[in-house]
Each structure stands twice: as C-alpha cells, then as structure tokens.
Backbone bond lengths (Angstrom), bond angles and torsions (degrees), N, CA, C in turn:
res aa  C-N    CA-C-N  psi(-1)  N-CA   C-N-CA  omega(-1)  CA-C   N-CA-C  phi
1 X - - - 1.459 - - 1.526 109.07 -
2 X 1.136 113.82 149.22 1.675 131.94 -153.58 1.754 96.35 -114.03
3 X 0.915 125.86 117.52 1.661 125.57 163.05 1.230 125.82 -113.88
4 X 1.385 152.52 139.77 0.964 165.15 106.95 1.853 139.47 -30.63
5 X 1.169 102.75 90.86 1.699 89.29 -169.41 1.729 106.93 -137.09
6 X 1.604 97.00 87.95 1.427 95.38 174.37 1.870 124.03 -130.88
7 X 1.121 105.83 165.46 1.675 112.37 -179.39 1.525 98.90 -148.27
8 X 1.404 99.71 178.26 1.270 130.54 152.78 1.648 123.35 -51.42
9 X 1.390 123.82 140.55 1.330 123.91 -165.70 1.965 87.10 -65.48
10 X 1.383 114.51 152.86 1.364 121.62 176.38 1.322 131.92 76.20
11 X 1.789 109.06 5.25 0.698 92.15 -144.21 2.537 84.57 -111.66
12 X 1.291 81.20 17.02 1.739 95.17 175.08 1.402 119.77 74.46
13 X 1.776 98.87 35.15 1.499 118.45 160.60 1.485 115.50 -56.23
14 X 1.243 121.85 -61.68 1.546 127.05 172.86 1.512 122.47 -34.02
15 X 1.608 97.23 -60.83 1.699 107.49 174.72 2.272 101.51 -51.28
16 X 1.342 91.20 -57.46 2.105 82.94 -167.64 1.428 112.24 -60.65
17 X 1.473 119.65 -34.35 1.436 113.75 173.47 1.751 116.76 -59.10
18 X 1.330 111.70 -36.14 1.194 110.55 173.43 1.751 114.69 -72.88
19 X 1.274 123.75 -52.12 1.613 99.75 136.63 1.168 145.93 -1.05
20 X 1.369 117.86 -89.78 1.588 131.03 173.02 1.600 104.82 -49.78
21 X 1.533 120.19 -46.60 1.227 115.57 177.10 1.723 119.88 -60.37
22 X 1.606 106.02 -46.34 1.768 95.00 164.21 1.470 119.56 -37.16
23 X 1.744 97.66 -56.52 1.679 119.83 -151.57 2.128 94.48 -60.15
24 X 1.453 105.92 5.79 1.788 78.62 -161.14 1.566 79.19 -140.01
25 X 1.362 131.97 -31.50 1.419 125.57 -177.33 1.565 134.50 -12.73
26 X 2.142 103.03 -51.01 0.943 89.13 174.03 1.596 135.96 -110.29
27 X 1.896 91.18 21.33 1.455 101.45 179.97 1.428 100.62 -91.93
28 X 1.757 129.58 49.71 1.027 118.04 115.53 1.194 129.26 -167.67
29 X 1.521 125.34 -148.49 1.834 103.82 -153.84 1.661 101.65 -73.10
30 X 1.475 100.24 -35.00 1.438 110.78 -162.73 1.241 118.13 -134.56
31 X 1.590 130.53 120.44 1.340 136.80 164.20 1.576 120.40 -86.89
32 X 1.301 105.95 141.22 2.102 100.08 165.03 1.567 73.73 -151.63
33 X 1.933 88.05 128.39 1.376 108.01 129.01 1.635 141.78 -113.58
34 X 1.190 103.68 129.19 1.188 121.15 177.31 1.879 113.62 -52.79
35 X 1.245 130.71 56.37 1.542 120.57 -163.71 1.444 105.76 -90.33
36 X 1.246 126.17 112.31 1.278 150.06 -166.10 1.562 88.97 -80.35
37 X 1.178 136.80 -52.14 1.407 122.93 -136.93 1.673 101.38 -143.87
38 X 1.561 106.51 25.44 1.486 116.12 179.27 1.610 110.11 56.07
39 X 0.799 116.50 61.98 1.950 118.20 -167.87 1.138 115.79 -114.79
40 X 1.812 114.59 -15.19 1.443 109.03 -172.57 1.082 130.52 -128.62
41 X 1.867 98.26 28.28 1.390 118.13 167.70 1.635 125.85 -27.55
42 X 1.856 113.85 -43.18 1.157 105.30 164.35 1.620 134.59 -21.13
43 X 1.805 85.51 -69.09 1.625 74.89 -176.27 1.475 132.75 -55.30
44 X 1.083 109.72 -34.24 1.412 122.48 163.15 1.222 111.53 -23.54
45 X 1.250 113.20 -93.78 1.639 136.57 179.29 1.311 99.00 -52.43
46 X 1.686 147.77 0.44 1.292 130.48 163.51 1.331 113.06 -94.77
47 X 1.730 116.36 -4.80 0.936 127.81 -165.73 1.516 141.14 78.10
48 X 1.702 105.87 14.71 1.276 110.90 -161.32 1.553 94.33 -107.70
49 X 1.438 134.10 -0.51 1.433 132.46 175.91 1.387 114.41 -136.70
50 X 1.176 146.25 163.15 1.630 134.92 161.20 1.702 95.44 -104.13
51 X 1.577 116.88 151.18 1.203 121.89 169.75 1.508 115.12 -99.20
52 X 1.305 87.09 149.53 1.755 94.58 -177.34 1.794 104.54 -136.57
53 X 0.712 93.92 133.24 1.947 112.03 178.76 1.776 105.69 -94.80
54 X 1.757 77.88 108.06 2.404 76.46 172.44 1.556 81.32 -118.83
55 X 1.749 86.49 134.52 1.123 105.14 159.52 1.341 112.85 -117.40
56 X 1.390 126.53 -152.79 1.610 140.95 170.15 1.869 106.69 -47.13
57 X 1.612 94.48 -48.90 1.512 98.89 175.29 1.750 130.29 -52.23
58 X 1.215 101.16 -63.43 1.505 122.65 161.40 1.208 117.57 -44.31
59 X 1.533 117.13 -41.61 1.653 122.04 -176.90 1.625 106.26 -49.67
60 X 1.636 89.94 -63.13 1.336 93.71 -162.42 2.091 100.36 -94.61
61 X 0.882 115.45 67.94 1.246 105.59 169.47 1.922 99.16 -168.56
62 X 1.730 94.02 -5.11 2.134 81.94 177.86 1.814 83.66 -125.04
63 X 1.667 102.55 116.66 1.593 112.62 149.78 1.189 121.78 -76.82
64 X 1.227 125.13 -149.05 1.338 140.08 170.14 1.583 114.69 -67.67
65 X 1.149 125.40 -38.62 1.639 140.98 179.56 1.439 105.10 -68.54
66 X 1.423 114.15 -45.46 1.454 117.96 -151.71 2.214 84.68 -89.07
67 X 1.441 108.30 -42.91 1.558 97.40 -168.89 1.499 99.39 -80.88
68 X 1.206 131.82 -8.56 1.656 117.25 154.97 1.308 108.17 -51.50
69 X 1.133 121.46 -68.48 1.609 142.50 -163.96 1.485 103.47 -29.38
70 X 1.407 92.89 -67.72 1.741 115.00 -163.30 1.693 106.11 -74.73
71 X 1.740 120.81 -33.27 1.630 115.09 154.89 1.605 122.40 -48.14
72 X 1.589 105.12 -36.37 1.239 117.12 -167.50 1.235 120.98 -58.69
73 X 1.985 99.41 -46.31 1.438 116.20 -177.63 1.663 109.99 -101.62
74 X 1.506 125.60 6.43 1.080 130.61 158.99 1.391 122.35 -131.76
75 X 1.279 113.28 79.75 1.776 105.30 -160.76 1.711 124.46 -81.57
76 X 1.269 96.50 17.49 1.846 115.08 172.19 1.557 101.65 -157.82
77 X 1.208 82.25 132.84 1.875 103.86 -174.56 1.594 101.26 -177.44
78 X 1.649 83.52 141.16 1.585 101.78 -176.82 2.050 92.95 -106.04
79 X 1.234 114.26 121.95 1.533 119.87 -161.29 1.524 105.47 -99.60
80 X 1.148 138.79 66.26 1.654 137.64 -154.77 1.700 106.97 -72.35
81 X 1.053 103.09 116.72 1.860 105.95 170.46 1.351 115.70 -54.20
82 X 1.970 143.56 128.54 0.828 148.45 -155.62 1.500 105.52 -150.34
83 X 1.698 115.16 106.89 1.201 112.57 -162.71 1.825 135.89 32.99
84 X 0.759 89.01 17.84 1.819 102.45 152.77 1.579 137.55 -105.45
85 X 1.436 112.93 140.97 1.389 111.33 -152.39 1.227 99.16 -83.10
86 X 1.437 113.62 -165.33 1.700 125.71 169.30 1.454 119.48 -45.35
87 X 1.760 99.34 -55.96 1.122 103.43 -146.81 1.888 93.67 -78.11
88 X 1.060 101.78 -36.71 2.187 103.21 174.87 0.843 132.42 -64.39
89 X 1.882 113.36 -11.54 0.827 113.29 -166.19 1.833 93.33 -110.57
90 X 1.360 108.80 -24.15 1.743 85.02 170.79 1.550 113.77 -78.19
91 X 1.767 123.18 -46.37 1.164 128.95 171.05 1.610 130.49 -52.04
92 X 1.559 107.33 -25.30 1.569 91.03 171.63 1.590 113.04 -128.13
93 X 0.998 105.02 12.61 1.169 115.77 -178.74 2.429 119.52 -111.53
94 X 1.407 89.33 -56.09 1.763 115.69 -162.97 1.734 79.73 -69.34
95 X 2.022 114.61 -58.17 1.290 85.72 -139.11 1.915 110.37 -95.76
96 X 1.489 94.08 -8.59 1.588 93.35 176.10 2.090 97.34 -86.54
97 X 0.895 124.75 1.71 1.635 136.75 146.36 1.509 96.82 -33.56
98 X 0.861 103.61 -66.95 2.266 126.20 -124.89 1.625 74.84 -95.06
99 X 1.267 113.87 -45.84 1.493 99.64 -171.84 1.706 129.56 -53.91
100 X 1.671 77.79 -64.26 1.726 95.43 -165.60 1.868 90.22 -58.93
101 X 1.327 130.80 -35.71 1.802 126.16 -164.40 1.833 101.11 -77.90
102 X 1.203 121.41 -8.29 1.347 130.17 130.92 1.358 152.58 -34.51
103 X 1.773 90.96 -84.22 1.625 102.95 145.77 1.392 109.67 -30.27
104 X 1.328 110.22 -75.47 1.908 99.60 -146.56 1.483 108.87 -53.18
105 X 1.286 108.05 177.50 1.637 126.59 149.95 1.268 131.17 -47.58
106 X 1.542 115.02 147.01 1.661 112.66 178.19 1.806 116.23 54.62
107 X 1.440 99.94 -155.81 1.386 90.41 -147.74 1.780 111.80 -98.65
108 X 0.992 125.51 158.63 1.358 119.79 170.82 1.660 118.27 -145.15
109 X 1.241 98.70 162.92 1.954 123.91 -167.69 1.524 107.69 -124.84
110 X 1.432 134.46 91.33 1.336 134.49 136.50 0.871 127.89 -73.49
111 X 1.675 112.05 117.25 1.826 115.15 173.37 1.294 102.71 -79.18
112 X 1.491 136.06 -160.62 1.400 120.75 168.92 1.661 89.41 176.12
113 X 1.352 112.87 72.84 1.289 113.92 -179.24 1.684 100.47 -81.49
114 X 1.529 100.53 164.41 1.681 125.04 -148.06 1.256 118.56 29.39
115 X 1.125 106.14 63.92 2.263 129.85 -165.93 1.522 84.12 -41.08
116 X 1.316 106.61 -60.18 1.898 103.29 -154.40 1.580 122.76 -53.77
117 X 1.433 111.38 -2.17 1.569 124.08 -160.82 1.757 83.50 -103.45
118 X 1.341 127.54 -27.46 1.438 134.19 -158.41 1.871 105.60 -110.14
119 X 1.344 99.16 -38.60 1.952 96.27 167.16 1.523 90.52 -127.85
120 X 1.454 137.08 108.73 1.276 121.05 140.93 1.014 134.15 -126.78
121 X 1.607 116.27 178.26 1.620 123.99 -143.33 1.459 98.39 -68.15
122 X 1.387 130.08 -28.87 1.257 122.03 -176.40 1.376 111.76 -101.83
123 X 1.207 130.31 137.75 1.369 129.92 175.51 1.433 132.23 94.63
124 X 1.372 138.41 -153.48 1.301 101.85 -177.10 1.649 99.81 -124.86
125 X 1.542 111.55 152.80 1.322 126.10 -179.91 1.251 112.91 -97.43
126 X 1.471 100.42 132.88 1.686 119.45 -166.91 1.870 103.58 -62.03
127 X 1.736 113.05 125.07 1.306 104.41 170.18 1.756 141.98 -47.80
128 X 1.439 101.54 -14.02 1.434 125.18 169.27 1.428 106.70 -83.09
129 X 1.652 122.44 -53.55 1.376 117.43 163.02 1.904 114.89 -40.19
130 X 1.214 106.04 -65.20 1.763 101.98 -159.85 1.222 78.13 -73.16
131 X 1.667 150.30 -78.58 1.419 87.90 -157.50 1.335 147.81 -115.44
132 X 1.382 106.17 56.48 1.014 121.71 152.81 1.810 122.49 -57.64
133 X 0.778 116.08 -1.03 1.293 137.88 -127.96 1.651 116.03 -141.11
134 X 1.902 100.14 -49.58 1.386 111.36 176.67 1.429 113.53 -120.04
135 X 1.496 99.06 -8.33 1.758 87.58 -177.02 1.574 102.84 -135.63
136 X 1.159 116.46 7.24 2.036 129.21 -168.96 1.421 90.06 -80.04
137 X 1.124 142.11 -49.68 1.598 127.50 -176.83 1.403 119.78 -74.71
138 X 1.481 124.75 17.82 1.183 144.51 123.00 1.524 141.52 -61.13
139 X 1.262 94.59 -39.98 1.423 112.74 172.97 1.472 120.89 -110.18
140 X 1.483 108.83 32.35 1.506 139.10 163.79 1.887 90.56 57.50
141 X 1.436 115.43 40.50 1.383 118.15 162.99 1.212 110.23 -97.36
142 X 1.479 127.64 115.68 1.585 126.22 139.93 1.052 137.21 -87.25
143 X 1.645 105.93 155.51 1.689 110.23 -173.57 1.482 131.54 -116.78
144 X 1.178 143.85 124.02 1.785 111.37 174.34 1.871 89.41 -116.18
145 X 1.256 96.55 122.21 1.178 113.85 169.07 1.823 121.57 -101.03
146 X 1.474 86.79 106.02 1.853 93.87 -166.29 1.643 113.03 -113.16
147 X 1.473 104.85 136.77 1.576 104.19 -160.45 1.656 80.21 -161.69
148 X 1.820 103.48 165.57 1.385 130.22 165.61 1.027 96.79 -122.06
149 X 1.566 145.96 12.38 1.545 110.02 177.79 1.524 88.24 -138.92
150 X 1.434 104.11 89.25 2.050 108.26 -177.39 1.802 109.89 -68.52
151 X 1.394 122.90 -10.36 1.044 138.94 164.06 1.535 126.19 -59.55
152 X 1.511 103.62 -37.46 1.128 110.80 171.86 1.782 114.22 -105.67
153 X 1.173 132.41 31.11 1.205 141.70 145.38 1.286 133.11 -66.47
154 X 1.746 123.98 143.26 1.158 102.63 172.30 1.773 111.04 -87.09
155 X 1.261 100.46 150.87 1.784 120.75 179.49 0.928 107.87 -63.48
156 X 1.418 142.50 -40.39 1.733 157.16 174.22 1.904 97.11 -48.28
157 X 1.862 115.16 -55.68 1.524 100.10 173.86 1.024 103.36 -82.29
158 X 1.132 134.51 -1.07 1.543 120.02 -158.12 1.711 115.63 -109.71
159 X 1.570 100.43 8.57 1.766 120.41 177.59 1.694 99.88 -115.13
160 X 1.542 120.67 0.74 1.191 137.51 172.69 1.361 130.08 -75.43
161 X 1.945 105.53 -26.94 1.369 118.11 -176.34 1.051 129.16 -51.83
162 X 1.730 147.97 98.42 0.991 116.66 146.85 1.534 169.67 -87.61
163 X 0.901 82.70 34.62 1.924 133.20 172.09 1.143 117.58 -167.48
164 X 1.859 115.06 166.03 0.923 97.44 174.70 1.967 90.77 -150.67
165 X 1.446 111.93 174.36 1.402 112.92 -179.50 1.034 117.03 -141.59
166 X 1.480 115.40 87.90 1.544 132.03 -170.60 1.616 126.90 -84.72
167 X 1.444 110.04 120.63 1.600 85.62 177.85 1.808 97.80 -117.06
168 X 1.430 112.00 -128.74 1.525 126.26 167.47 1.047 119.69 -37.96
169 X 1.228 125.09 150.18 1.337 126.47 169.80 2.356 106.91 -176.86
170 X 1.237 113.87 119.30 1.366 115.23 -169.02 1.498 89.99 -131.39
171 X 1.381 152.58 10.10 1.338 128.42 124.06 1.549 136.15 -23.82
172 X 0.666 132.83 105.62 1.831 112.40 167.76 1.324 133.70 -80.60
173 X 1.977 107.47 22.02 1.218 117.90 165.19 1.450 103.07 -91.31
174 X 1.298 108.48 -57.97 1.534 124.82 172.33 1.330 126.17 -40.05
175 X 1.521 106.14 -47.83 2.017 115.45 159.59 1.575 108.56 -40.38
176 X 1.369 99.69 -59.78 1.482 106.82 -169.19 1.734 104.70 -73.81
177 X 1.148 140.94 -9.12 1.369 137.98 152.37 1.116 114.63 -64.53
178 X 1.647 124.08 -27.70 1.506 114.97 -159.19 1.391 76.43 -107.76
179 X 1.247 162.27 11.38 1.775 142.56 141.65 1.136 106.52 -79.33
180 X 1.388 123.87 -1.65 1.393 99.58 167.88 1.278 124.35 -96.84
181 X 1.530 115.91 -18.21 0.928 110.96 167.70 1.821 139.21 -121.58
182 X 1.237 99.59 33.78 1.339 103.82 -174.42 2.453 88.95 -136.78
183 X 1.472 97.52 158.66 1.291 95.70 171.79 1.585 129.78 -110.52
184 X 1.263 101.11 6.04 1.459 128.15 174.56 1.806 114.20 -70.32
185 X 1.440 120.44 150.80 1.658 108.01 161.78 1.617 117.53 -49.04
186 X 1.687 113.88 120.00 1.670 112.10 -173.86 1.559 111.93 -81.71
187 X 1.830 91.92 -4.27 2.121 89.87 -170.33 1.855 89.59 -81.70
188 X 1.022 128.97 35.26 1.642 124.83 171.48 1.223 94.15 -99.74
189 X 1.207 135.53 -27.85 1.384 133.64 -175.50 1.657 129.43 -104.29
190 X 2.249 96.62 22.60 1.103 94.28 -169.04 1.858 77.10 -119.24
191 X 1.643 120.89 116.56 1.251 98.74 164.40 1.751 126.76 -97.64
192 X 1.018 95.53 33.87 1.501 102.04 154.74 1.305 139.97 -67.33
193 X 1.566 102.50 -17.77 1.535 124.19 -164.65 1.469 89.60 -104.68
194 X 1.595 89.99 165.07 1.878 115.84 -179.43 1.454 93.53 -74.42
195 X 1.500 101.72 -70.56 1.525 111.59 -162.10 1.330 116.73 -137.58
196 X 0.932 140.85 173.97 1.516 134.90 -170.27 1.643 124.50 -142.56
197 X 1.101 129.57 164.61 1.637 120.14 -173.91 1.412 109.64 -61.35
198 X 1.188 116.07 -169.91 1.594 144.52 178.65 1.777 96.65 -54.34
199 X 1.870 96.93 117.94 1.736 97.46 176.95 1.377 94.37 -133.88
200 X 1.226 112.26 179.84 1.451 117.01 -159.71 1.540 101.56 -93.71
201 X 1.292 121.28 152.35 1.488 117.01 -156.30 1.740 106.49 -62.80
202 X 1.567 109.26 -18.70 1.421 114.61 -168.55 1.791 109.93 -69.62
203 X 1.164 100.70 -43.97 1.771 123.24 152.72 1.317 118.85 -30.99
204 X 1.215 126.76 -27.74 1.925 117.58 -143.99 1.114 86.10 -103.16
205 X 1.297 132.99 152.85 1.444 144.31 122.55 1.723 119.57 -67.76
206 X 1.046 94.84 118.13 1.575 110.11 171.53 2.122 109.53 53.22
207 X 1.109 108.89 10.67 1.303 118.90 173.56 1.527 98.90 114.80
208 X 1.552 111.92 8.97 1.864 93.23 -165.11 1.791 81.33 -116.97
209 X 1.144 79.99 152.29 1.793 110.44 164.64 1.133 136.05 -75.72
210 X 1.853 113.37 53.97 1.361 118.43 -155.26 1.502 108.14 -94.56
211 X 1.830 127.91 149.10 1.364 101.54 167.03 1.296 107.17 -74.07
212 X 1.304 100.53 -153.31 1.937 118.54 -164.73 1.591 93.74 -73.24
213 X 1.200 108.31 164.87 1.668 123.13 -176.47 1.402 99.26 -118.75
214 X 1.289 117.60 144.46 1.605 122.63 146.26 1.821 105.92 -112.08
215 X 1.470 106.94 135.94 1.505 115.50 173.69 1.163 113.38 -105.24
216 X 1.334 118.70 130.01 1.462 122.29 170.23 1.408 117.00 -123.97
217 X 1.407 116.98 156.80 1.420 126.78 172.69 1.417 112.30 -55.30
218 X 1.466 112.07 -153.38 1.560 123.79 178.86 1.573 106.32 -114.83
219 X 1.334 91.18 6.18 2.003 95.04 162.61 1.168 116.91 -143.91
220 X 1.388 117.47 37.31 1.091 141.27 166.08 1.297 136.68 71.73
221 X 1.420 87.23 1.02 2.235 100.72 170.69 0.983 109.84 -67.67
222 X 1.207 119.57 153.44 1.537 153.75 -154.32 2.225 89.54 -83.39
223 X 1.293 109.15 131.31 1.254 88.58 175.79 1.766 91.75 -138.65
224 X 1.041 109.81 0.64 1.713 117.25 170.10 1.113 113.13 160.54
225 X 1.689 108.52 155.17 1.569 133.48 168.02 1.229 125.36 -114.53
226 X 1.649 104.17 176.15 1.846 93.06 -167.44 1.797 57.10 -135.49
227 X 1.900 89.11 159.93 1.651 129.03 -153.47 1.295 101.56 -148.22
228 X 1.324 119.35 145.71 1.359 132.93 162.83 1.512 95.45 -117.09
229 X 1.337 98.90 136.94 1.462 129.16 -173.83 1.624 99.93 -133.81
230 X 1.522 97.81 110.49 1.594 123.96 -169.08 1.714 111.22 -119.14
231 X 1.378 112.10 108.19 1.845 99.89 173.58 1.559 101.04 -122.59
232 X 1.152 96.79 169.12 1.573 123.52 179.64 1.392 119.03 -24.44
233 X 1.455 99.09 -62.67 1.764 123.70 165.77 1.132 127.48 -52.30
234 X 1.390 113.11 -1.14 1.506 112.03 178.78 1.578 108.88 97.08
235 X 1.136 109.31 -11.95 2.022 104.70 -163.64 1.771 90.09 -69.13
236 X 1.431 99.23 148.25 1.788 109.83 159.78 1.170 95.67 -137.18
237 X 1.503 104.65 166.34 1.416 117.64 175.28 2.146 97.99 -167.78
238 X 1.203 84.18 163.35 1.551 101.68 -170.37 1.624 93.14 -118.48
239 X 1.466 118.94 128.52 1.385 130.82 -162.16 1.629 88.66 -121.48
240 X 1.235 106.27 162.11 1.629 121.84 -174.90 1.843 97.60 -146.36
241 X 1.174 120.61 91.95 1.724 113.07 -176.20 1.973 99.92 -54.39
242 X 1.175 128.05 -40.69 1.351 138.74 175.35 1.786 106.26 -22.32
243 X 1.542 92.72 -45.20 1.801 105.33 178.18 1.658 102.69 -90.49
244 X 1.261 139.85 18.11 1.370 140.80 151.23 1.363 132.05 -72.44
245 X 1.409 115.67 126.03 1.814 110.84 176.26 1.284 93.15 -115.45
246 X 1.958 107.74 142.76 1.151 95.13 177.97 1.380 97.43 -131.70
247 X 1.538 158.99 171.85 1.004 131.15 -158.37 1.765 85.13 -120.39
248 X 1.343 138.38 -31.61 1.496 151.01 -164.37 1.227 94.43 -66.04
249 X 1.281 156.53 -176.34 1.514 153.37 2.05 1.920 110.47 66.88
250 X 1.224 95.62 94.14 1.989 79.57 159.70 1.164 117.78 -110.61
251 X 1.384 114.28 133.26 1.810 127.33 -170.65 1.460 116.76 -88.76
252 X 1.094 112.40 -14.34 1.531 130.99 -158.00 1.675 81.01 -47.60
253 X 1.528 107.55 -172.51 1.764 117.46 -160.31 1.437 100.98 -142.35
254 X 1.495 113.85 119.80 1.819 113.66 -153.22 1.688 83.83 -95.09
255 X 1.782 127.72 4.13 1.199 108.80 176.51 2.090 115.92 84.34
256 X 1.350 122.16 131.31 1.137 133.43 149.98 1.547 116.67 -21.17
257 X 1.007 103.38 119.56 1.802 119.18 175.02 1.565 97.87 -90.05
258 X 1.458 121.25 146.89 1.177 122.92 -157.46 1.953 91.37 -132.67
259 X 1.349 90.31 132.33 1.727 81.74 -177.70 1.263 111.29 -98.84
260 X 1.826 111.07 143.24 1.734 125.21 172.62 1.617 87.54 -46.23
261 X 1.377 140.06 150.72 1.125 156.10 158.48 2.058 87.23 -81.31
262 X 0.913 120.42 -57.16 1.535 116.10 -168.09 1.526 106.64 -51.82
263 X 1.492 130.33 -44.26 0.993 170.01 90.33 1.924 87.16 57.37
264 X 1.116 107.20 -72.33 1.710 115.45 -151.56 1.265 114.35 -104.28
C-alpha cells in the first residue's frame, strides 16, 4: 500500500508521520526510514528501530547486496542522511534502499521523508524509486511518501497513491496540486480562508465548513493539526493530531521564534 502524507512546512507533518510510522512499525517484517533531516530519532530511543548514519562512506560502499544483507540482519532502522547531497542521497542510497527491501521476503514499510528530493518532478527517478512506488504493493512492499513541496514531485509516484494525508497548504502551486489529486473541495486545505464551499459531512466541524486548523500554544509551538484522510474507496475523514498518542519522543526542530520588534 502506497501513502501520501503531505503539508506545508510548520505545519506538524514530521511529528504525524512519525506517528503513523509507530502506529504500523510492527505490522511488518521490515521497516527503513529514509530520515532526510535526522527527525526520527524517537523511534530509535523508543526502541522500535536501530539508527544507522549513511554518510559519503556507506553511500558508496552498500549496493543492493550489501543493503539486503544489513535489512536482513536489521529489519527496522531509521537510516539518517549525513553530509550527502540530493542527488546521493536518492541514487545511492533511497533507490538501492527500495530495492534490496523488495528483494527480500515477507512484508515491508518505507517511510521516505522529503519524498520530492527522492522522486522529483524534474529529472530522472531512480528505477528502485518508481517502483517502489508502482509495482512494491505487489511485492507486499509499502510506502509513506512524505514531502511539503507536492509540486515538486514526480506524477508517475504521485498517480500511485493509495491514500493520502493532507493537511495545510497556502501556496497556490500546491492548492492547485492538491485538485489534482484528491476529489473532495481542495479550499479545506487552504487555512487562509474563513470558510469554504460544500464538504462532505465527514469534513465539517460542528456542521460548519471550516478549512484545516493549525493549534498552537501561548509561545507559539505547534501543538496540533487537523488532516484529511483520503482512500481509494472514497472514505474521507477529518483528523485532529490533538486526539493522537504516541508512545516515541519527536525531535524534529519547530525552528527560531522571531520577535514583533513592536512587541519589545
């Protein structure tokens, strides 16, 4: 099964993927995450993955043979990128990943946080990437492919979804990405707006037609989001992370608070 789970930067994508990733870890043989930006140390330290550091070294010294090996004898691991760029880090790293957790036996879970750096719209996508993507839910491979910039995705994974987990988004490249691919009203996912057109009753808050919310504290951290949760079958639903337990730690980095100068 193919997932989709993206927002706007801030908007506490990092924290729910690490979620969904607890909530599914041990329904199966084998986990890899792809952690672009060291974010999912939690699991680690909850004990549900071991961490492993690829750097330049690792890139070029584990193929397809060598990352069977090491899935084989470590079948959950959070894999953190370490001075390596985009392009090494999808080509020698993401797509002989996707491969060898293929190859093996039984079942497997790729996260693949900042997807678009690993399939994107420009350039070419690693054959282990697409199909991971188009032919892995055949070969009892799953994916959650997590990104903020759905604009810069390729369309080839991105006609692959079978679900998807939408929150914020105030681009108007990105608006217009999320009409293409969902069949629901997409201004729910613009919270810039008051109110929005005709949504499906599963959508509404309290009978009103609100878009998605972000909640914050009284110092401005992120303390939850509301999600549209879209599958194949037609089901929607409106998610609130506020109603989430997670048992991990998330490390991810909510970033420098910037002070009103009027303010002080």
């Amino acid at each position: 099964m193919n997932g989709l789970l993206a927002a706007k930067s801030g908007w506490g994508k990092s924290w729910y993927t690490q979620a969904w990733t607890e909530a599914n870890a041990e329904e199966y043989d084998r986990l890899a995450v792809l952690d672009f930006k060291d974010e999912y140390r939690g699991l680690v330290k909850a004990g549900l993955a071991k961490h492993f550091i690829v750097g330049p070294r690792e890139a070029e010294a584990f193929g397809v043979d060598e990352w069977a090996q090491f899935l084989e004898a470590n079948p959950r691991v959070v894999l953190c990128r370490h001075n390596l760029d985009e392009e090494t880090w999808r080509e020698e790293v993401a797509d002989p990943v996707a491969k060898a957790n293929r190859r093996l036996a039984g079942s497997s879970l790729t996260v693949i946080d900042e997807s678009h750096f690993v399939a994107p719209q420009r350039g070419s996508v690693p054959d282990g990437v697409k199909g991971l993507a188009t032919t892995g839910r055949g070969e009892d491979a799953s994916s959650l492919w997590v990104t903020q910039r759905l604009t810069e995705m390729d369309e080839t994974v991105l006609a692959q979804m079978m679900f998807t987990i939408l929150g914020g988004f105030t681009s108007s490249g990105d608006l217009s990405k999320v009409r293409s691919i969902i069949e629901y009203t997409a201004d729910v996912h613009n919270p810039t707006l008051d109110a929005v057109g005709t949504l499906p009753d599963a959508l509404l808050v309290d009978g009103d037609a609100l878009p998605l919310r972000k909640f914050t504290d009284d110092t401005g951290d992120t303390v939850g989001s509301e999600w549209v949760f879209a599958d194949e079958s037609g089901h929607v639903e409106r998610k609130d992370t506020r109603n989430v337990a997670m048992q991990s730690t998330h490390y991810g980095a909510q970033g420098q608070h910037l002070t009103d100068p009027e303010a002080t």
